[in-house]
C-alpha positions as CSV (number, residue, x, y, z in Angstrom):
1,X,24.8,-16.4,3.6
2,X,26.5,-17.1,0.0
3,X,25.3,-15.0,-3.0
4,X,24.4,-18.4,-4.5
5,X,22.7,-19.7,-2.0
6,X,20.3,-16.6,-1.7
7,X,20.1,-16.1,-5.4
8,X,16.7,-18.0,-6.0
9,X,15.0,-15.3,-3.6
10,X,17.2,-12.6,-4.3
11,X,20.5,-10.2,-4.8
12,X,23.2,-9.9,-2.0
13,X,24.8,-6.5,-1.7
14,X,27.8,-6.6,-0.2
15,X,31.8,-5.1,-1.4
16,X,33.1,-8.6,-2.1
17,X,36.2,-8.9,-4.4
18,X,37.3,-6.2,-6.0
19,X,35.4,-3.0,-7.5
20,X,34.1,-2.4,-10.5
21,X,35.6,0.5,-11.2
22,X,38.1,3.5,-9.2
23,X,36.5,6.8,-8.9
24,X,36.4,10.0,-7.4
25,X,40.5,10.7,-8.2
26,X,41.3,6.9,-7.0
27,X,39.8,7.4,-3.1
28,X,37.0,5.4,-3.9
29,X,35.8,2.0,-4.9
30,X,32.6,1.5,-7.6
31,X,30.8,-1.7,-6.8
32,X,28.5,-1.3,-10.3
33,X,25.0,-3.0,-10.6
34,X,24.5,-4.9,-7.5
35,X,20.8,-6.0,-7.8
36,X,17.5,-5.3,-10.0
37,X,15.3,-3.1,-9.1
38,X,12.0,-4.3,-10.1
39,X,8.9,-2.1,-9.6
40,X,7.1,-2.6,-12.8
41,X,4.5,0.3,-13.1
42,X,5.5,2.1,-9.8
43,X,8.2,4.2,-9.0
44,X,11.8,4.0,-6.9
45,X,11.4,4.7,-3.8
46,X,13.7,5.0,-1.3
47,X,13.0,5.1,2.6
48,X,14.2,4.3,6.3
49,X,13.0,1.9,8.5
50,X,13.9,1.8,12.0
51,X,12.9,-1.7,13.5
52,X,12.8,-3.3,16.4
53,X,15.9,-5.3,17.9
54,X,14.9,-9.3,18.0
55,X,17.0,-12.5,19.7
56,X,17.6,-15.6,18.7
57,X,15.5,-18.4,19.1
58,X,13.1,-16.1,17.1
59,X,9.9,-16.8,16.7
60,X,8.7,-16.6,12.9
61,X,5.1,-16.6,12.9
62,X,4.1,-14.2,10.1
63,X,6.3,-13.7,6.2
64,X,5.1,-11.4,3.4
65,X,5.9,-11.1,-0.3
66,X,5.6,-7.8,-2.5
67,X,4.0,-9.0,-6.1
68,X,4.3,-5.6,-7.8
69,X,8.4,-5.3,-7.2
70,X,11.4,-5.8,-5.5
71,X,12.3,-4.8,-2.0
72,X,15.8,-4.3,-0.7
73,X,17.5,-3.6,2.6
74,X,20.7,-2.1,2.8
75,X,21.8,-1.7,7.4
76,X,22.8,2.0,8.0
77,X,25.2,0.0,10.7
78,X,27.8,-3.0,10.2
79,X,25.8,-5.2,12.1
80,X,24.4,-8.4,10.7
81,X,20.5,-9.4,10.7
82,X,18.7,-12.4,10.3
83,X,16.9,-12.9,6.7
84,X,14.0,-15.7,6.0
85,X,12.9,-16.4,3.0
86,X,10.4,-19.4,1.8
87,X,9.7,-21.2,-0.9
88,X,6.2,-21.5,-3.3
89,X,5.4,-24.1,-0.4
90,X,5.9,-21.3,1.9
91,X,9.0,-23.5,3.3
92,X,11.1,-21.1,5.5
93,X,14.8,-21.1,4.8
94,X,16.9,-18.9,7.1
95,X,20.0,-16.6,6.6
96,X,22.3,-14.4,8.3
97,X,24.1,-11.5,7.0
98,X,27.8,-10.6,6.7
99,X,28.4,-7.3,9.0
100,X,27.3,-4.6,6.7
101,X,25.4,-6.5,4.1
102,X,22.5,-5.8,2.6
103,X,19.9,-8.0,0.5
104,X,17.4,-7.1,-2.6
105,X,14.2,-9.6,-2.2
106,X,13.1,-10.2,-6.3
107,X,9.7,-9.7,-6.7
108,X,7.0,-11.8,-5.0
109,X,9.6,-13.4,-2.9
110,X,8.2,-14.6,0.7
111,X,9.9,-12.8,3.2
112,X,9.9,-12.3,6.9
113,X,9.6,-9.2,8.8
114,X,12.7,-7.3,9.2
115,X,14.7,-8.7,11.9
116,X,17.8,-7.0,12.9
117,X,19.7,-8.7,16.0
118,X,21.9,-6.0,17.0
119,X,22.8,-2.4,16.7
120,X,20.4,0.5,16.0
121,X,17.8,-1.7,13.6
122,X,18.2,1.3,10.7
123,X,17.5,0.8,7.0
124,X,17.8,2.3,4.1
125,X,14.9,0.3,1.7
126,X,14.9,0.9,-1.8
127,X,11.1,-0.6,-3.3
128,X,8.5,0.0,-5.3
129,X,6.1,3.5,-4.7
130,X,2.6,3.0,-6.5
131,X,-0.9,2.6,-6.9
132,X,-2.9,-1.0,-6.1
133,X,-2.0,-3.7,-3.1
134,X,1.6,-4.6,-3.2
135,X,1.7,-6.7,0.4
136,X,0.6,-10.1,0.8
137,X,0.8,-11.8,4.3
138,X,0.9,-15.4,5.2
139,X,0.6,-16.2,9.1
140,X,1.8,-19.3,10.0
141,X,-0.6,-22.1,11.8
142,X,2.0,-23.3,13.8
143,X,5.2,-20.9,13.8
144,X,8.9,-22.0,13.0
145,X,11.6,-21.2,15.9
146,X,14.9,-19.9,14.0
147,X,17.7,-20.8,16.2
148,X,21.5,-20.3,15.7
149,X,22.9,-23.7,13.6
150,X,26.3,-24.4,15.4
């Protein structure tokens, strides 16, 4: 996964390069401004999700796009997870995360589920809080099989 590569769908957030700024009397780093948060008329809201472990070949039958904001998912664990994205033609494109990486879906971005494929599955998400539907789902007619390209 390249910040590039994953910029039409969204923000990576990782520590890459060097920080922004030195604080707190030189012990720590100040990676400034990472992603936008986009919630329009709701409110930040921060919360933990604790999901199930998943293998690879996965089966990805089901993705889901938030049109009132922006979603993001920063691992409370170095361990990487698997993140699918698709396109207006709801073509899947698949991605991996460097250990302790997070991503920040822009808003109305087709997602799948949350798919860690190791360690304890916990996440902080940041996203929108607020009134009206903010969760679209598209299940597949024929699912995709996400396997490991070599």
């Amino acid at each position: 996964m390249t910040a590039t590569a994953f910029a039409p769908f969204g923000d990576v957030l990782n520590c890459d390069g060097a920080p922004d700024k030195i604080i707190n009397a030189g012990l720590c780093g100040r990676f400034h401004d990472r992603a936008l948060v986009d919630v329009g008329d709701g409110r930040v809201g921060i919360s933990l999700f604790r999901s199930t472990l998943r293998t690879l070949p996965y089966t990805l039958d089901l993705i889901e796009r938030h049109p009132e904001g922006s979603q993001a998912f920063i691992p409370m664990s170095m361990d990487p997870f698997l993140v699918v994205v698709a396109d207006a033609a709801l073509t899947p494109q698949a991605f991996i995360t460097a250990p302790g990486e997070g991503i920040n879906f822009h808003r109305g971005t087709w997602h799948g589920v949350l798919t860690p494929l190791s360690g304890p599955g916990l996440f902080a998400v940041i996203d929108r809080i607020g009134d009206g539907p903010n969760l679209d789902e598209h299940v597949f007619d024929t699912p995709y099989r996400v396997v490991l390209d070599d």
